[in-house]
C-alpha positions in Angstrom: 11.9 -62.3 -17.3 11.8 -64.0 -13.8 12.9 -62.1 -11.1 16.2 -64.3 -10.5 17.6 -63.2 -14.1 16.6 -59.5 -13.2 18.7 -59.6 -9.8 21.7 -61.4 -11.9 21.7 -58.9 -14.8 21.7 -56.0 -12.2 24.3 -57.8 -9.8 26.6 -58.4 -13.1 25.9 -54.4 -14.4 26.9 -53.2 -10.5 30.0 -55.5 -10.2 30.8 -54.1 -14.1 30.4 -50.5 -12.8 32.2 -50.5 -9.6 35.6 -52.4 -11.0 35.1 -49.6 -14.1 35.1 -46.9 -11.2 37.6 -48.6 -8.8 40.3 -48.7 -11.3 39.5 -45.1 -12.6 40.6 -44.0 -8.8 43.1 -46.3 -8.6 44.6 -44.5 -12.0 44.1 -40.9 -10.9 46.0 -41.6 -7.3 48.8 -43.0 -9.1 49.0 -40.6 -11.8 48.0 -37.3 -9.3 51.8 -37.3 -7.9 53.1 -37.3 -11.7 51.1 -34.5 -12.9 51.8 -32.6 -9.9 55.9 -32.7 -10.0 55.0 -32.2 -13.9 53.5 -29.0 -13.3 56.4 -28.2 -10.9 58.9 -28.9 -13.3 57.0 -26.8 -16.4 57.1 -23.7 -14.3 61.0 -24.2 -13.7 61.5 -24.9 -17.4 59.6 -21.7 -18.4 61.1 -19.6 -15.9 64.9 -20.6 -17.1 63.9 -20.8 -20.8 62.4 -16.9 -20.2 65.7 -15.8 -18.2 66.4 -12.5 -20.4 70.2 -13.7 -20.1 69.3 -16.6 -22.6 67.6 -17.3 -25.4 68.7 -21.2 -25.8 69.6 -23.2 -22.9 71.0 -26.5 -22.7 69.2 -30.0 -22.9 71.6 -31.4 -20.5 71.3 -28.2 -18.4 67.5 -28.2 -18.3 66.9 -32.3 -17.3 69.6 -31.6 -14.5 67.5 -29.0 -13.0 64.2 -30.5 -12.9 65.7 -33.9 -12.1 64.0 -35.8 -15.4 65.2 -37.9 -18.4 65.6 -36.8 -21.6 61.9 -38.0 -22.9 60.3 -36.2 -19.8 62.3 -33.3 -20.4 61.4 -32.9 -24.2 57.5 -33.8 -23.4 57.4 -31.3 -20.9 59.4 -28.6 -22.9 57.0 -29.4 -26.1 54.0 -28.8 -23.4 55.3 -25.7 -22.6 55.6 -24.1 -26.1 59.6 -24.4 -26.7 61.3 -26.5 -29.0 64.7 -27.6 -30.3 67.3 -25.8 -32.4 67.3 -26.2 -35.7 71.0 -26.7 -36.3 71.2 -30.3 -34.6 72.2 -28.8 -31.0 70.9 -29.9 -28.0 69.5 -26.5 -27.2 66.1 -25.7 -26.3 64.1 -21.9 -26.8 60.8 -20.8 -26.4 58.9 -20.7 -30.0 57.7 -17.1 -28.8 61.3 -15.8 -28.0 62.5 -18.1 -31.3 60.3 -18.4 -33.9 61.0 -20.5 -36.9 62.9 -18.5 -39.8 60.1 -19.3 -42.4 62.8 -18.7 -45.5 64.7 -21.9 -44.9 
């Protein structure tokens, strides 16, 4: 191989490399302000789904406190180990403090 093809296949491999890296920072400063106000609004959501006053709170309730849309809201709650009432209402537990009834 002649020494011009050598400094092309290397010049193509760094230009490869650094767009590969560039765009990996570019995705982890965009997404670094998400995860933050994520983790913000899981500690709100577990706090009010632990509240010994309740045991199910309301899905309107909990997206109006941490200021999110129902799909966040649900992701996040999911992440957090609640989920939904079984009877169709728009309540949300934690699995721990609500545990399936296994003889349905």
């Amino acid at each position: 191989m002649s020494t011009e093809v050598i400094v092309a296949v290397v010049g193509i491999i760094g230009v490869c490399a650094g767009s590969i890296v560039s765009t990996a920072c570019q995705y982890w400063f965009q997404e670094r302000p998400r995860r933050k106000a994520d983790e913000e609004r899981k500690k709100l959501l577990k706090r009010m789904l632990e509240h010994p006053r309740f045991s199910w709170r309301n899905l309107e309730r909990l997206k109006h406190v941490i200021g999110a849309d129902d799909e966040t809201t649900k992701r996040l709650l999911l992440e957090i180990g609640a989920r939904a009432s079984e009877d169709g209402q728009p309540l949300w537990g934690l699995i721990e403090r609500n545990p399936f009834n296994e003889e349905q």
